[in-house]
FIKOL-593775 format. One line per 2 residues: number of its first residue (from 1); their letters; for each residue x, y, z of C-alpha. Coordinates in nm, 2 decimals. Layout:
N
NUM> A> X:Y:Z ~ ... $
END
This chain:
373
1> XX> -3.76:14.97:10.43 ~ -3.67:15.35:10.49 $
3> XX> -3.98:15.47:10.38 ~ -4.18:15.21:10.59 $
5> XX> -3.91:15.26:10.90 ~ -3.96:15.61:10.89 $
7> XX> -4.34:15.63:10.92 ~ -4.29:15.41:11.21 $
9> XX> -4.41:15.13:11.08 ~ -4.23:14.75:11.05 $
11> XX> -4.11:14.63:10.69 ~ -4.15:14.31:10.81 $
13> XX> -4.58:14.32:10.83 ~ -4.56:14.42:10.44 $
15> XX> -4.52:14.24:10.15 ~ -4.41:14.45:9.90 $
17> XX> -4.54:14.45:9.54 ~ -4.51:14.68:9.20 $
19> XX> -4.89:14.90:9.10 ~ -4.93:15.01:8.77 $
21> XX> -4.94:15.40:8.79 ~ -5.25:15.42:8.63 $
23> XX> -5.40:15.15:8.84 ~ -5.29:15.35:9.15 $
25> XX> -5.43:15.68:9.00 ~ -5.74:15.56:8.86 $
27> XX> -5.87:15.25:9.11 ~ -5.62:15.20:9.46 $
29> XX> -5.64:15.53:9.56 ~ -6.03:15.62:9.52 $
31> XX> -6.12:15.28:9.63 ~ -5.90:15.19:9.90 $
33> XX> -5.85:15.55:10.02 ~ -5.93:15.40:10.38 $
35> XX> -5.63:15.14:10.37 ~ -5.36:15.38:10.20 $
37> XX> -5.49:15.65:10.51 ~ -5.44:15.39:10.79 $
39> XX> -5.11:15.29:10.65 ~ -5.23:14.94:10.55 $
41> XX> -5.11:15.06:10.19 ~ -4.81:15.23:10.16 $
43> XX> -4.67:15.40:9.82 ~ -4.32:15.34:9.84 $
45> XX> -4.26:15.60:9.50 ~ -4.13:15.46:9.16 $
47> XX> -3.89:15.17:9.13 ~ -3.52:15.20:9.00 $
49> XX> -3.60:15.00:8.67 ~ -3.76:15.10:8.35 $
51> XX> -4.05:14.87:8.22 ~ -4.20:14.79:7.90 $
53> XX> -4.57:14.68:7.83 ~ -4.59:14.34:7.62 $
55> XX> -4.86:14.27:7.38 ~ -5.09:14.19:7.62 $
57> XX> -5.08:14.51:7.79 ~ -5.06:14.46:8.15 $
59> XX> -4.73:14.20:8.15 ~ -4.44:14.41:8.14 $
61> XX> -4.08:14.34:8.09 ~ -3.78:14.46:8.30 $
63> XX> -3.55:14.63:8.04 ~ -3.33:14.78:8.27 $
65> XX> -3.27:14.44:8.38 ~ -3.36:14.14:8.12 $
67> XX> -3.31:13.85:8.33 ~ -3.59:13.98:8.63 $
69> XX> -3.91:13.80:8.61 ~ -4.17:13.97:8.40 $
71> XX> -4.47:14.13:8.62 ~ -4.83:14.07:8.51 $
73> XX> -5.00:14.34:8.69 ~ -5.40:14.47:8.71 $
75> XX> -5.56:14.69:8.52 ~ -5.91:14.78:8.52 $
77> XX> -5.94:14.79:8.12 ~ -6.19:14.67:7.95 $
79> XX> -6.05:14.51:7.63 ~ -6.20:14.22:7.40 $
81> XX> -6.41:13.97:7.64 ~ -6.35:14.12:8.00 $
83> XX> -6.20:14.35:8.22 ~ -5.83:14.28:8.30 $
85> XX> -5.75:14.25:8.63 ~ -5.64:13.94:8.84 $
87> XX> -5.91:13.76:9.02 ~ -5.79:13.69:9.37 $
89> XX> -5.81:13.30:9.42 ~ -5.65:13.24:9.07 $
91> XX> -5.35:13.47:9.17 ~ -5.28:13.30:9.45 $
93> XX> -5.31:12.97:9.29 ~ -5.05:13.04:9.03 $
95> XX> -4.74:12.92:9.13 ~ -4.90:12.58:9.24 $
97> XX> -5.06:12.57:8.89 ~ -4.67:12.61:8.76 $
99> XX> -4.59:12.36:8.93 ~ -4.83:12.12:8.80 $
101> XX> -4.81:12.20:8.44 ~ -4.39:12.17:8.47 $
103> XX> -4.43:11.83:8.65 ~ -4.64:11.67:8.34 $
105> XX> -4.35:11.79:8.14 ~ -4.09:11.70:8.32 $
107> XX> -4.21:11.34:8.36 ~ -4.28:11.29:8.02 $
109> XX> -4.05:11.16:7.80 ~ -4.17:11.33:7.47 $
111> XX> -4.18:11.64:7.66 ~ -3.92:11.66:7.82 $
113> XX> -3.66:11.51:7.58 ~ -3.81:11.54:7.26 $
115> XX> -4.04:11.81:7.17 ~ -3.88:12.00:7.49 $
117> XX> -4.13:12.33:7.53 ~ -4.03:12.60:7.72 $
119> XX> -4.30:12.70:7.98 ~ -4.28:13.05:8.14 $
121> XX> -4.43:12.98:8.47 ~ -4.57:13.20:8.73 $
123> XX> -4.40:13.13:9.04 ~ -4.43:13.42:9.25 $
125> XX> -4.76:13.60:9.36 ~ -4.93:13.81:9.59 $
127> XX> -5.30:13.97:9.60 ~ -5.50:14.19:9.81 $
129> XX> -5.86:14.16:9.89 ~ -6.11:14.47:9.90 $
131> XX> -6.29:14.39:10.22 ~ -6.60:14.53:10.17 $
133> XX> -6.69:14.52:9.82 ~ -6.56:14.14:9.86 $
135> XX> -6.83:14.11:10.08 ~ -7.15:14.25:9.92 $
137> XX> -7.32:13.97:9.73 ~ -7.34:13.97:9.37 $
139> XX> -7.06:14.26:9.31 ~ -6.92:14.29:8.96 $
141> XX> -6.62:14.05:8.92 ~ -6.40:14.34:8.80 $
143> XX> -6.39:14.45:9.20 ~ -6.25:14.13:9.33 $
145> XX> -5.92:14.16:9.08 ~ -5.81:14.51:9.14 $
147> XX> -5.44:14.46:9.34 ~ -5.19:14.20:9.29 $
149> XX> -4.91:14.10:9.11 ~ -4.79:13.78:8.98 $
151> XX> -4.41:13.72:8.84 ~ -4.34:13.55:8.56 $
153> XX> -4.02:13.30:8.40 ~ -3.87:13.58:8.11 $
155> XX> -3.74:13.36:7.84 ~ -3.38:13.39:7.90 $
157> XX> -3.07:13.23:7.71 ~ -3.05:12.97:7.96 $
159> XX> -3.34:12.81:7.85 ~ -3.22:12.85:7.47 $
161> XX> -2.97:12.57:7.33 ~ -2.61:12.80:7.19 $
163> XX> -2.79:12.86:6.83 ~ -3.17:12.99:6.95 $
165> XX> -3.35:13.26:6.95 ~ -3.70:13.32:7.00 $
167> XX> -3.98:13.58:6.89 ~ -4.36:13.61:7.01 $
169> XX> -4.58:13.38:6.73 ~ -4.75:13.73:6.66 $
171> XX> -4.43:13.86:6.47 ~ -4.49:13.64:6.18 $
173> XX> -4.79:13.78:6.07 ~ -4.58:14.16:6.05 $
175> XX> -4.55:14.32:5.69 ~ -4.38:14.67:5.63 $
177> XX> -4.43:14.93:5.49 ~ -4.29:14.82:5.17 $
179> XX> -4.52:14.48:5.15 ~ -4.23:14.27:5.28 $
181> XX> -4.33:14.00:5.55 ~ -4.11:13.91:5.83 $
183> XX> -4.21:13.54:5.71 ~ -4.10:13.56:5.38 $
185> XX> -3.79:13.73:5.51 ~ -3.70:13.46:5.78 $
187> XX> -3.84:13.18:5.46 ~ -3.58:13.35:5.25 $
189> XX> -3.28:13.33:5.48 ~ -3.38:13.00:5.57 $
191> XX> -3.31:12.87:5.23 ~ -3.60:12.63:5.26 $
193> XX> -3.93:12.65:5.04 ~ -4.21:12.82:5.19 $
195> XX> -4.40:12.45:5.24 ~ -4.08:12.32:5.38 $
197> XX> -4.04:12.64:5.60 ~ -4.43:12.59:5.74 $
199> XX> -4.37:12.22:5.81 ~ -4.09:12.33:6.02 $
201> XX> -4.30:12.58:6.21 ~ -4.61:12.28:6.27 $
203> XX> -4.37:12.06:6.38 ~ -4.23:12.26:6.61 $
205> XX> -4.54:12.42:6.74 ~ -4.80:12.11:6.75 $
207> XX> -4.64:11.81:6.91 ~ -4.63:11.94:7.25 $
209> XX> -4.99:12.10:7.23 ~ -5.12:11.79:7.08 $
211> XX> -4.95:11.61:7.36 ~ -5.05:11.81:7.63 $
213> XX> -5.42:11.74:7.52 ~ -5.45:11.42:7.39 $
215> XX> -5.22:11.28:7.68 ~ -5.34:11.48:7.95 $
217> XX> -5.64:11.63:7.85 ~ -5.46:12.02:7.92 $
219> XX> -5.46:12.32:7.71 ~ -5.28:12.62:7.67 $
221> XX> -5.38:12.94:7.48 ~ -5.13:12.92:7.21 $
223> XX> -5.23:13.27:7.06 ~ -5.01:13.50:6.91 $
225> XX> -4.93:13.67:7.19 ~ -4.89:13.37:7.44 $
227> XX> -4.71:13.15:7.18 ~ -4.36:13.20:7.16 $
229> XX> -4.16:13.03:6.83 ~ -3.72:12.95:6.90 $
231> XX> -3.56:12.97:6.60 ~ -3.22:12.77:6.52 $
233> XX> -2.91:12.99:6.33 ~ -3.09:12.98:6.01 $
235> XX> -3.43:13.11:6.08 ~ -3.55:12.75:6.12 $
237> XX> -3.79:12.67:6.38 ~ -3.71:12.46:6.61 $
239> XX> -3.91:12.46:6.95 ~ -4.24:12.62:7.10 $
241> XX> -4.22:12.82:7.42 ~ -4.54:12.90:7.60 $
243> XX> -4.71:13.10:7.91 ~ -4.99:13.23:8.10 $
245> XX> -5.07:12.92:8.29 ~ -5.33:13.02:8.56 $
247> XX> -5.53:13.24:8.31 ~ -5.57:12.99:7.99 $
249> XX> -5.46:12.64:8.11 ~ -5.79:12.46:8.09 $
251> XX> -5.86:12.11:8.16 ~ -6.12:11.82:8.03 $
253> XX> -6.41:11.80:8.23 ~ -6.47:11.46:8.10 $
255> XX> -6.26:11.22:8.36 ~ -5.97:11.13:8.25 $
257> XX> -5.69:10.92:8.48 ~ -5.41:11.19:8.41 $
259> XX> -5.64:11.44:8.59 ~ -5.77:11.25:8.91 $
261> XX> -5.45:11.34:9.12 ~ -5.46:11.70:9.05 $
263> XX> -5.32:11.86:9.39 ~ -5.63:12.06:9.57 $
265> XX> -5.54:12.41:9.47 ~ -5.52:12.32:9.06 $
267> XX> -5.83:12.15:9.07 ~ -6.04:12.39:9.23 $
269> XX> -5.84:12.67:9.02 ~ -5.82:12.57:8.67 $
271> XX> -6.17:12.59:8.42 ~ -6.29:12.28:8.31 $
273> XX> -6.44:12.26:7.95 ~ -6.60:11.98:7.80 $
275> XX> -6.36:11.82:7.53 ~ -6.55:11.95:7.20 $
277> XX> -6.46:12.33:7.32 ~ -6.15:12.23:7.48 $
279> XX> -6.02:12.18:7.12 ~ -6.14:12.54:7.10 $
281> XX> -5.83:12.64:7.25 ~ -5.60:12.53:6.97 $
283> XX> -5.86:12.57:6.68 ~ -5.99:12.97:6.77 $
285> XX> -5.66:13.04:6.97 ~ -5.41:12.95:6.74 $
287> XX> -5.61:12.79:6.35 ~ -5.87:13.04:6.33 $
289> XX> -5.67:13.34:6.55 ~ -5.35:13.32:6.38 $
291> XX> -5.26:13.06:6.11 ~ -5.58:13.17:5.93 $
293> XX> -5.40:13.50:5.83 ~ -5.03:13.35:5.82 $
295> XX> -5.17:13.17:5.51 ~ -5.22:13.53:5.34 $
297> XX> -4.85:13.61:5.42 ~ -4.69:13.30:5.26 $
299> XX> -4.66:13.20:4.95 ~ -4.87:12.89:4.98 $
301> XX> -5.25:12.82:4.89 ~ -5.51:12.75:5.11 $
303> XX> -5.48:12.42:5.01 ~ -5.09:12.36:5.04 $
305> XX> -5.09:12.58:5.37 ~ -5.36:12.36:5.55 $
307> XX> -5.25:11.97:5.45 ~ -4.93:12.07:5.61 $
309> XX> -5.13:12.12:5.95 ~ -5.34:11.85:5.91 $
311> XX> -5.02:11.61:5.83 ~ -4.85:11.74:6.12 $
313> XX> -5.15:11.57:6.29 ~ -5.20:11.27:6.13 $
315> XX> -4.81:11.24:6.19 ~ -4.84:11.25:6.53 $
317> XX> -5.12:11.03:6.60 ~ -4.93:10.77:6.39 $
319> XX> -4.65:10.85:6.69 ~ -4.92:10.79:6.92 $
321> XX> -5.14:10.52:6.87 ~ -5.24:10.42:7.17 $
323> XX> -5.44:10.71:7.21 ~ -5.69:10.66:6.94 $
325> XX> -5.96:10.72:7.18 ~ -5.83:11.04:7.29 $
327> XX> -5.80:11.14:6.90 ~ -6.21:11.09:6.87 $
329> XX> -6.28:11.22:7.21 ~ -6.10:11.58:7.09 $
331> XX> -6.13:11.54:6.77 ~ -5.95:11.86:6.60 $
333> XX> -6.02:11.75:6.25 ~ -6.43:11.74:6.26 $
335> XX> -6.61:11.85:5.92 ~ -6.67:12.19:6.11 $
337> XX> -6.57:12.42:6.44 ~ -6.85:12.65:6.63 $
339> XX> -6.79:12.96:6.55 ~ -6.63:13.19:6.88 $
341> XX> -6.78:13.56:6.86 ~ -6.61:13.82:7.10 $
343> XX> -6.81:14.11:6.95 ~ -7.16:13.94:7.00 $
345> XX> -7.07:13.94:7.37 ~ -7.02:14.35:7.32 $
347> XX> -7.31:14.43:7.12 ~ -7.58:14.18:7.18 $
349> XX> -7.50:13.98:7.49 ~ -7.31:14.10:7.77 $
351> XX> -7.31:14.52:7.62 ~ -7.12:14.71:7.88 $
353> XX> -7.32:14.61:8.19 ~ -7.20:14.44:8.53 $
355> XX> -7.24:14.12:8.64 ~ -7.10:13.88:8.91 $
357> XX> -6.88:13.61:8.68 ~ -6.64:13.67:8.37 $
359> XX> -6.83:13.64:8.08 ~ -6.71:13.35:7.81 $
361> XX> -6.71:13.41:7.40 ~ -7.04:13.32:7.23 $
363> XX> -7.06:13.06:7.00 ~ -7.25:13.10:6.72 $
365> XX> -7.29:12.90:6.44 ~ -7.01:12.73:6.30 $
367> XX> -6.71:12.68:6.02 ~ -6.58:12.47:5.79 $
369> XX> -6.30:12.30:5.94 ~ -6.01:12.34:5.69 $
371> XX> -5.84:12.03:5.83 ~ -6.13:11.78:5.80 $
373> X> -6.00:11.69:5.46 $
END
């Protein structure tokens, strides 16, 4: 407010939001030299707190201050499929979509008393348009996500019963230096079996993903990185805690009931995927993405590792049988999955070239699906 005050301007026709230093070096100030000279922009200087970049690169947590939201900021990378800024409309939509996806929890029984996931919603956000380059036709989508900030729920000990703790789904796949896993560490002090141990991790994991989709036709991204495993005293898993709603909750586009009374902002927000790839979330995203090279950590076969899965499945549709449609519509245990190819987008498809819309993975060809028998 000093800084503004001083400069003669009001606080109070600002809204104030954190820029990644290299965002402001290498993008804001070349491209919106104009608004930063007129004093539409403002650099305030650094904050008080230190951050730290998360796996995904541009969500960073406070560690001067744990319990402040995360911030999930632009930056105009280019890094697996697209660039990584926040498109505009999404970023404003985010705290509605939060709202939506915590309301089908929170009014569902199994979610809410049972399975009980903890989702890390967005519930604060700001953008700012470009006004010119948002108004030439046909300008590269990376130019229409270049300032913003959303804030996002930090998983905090309040949302953890006395004996939890939690650590990203990545983790488990670490091995040291020495050839120890992390898994067969946490296995170890679990004083489970390695089969009993995985059946622990499924369960805790797949009922609320399963019911999310077969109930409501949603899906998350439950990746390494966005899937988050709570652990009881003994190493045990116990719950699933997930985020990044606006950017990888995707809906049926088949017409399901659960979906009709989706409140205007969601609807118009969220991608809609026909159910065969909308499976694709859980099968690339979290089968082929990550449990795929879990297996090689664990002492388990192929075999042993993947009829766990698949019973954790078959277990819940038993729960569930009332939804036997839903079970064929998304069928997760077909003979075989298409095959998602990030690289062919790179090298044969999409290169390095501009265009209007975000590019989505290839598909090409397909896989045994490990769970069909």
């Amino acid at each position: 407010m000093a800084v503004l005050t001083k400069r003669g301007l009001d606080p109070a026709d600002y809204l104030w939001l954190p820029v990644h230093p290299w965002q402001w070096d290498d993008t804001i100030l070349p491209l919106f030299a104009a608004d930063v000279a007129a004093g539409r922009i403002v650099p305030l200087g650094d904050g008080p707190d230190d951050f730290r970049a998360q796996q995904s690169i541009r969500t960073f947590s406070n560690v001067t201050s744990p319990s402040r939201h995360h911030v999930k900021l632009p930056l105009s990378v280019l890094n697996t499929l697209v660039w990584r800024g926040l498109p505009t409309e999404r970023t404003v939509a985010a705290p509605a979509v939060t709202e939506w996806v915590l309301g089908l929890r929170d009014q569902d029984e199994f979610l809410s008393d049972e399975a009980r996931p903890v989702l890390l919603g967005e519930v604060a956000s700001v953008t700012v348009r470009h006004d010119l380059l948002e108004s030439v036709p046909g300008v590269p989508y990376q130019y229409l996500e270049l300032l913003g900030a959303i804030w996002r729920q930090p998983l905090t000990t309040e949302q953890l019963d006395a004996d939890e703790h939690a650590r990203t789904l990545a983790a488990l796949l670490y091995v040291d230096p020495e050839g120890r896993s992390l898994v067969g560490e946490l296995v170890s002090r679990s004083g489970l079996t390695s089969k009993e141990w995985l059946a622990r991790l499924v369960h805790a994991m797949l009922p609320p993903l399963l019911h999310f989709l077969y109930r409501y036709g949603v899906v998350f991204s439950p990746h390494g990185e966005n899937a988050i495993v709570v652990f009881d005293e003994h190493e045990v898993p116990t719950r699933l805690a997930v985020k990044d709603f606006v950017d990888d909750v995707n809906v049926s586009a088949a017409p399901l009931p659960e979906l009709a009374d989706m409140p205007a902002p969601v609807d118009t927000i969220l991608l809609q995927e026909q159910p065969d790839f909308l499976c694709q979330f859980i099968h690339s995203g979290l089968f082929v993405g990550h449990f795929r090279y879990l297996v090689e950590v664990m002492d388990l076969s192929q075999d042993d590792f993947w009829s766990v899965v698949r019973a954790e499945i078959l277990a819940y549709q038993r729960r569930f049988p009332e939804l036997a449609e839903r079970f064929a519509l998304f069928d997760l245990l077909t003979d075989r999955i298409e095959r998602l190819c990030l690289n062919r987008n790179r090298l044969l498809l999409d290169g390095y070239r501009d265009r209007p819309e975000r590019p989505h993975a290839a598909v090409h060809g397909t896989v045994p699906n490990p769970l069909a028998r």
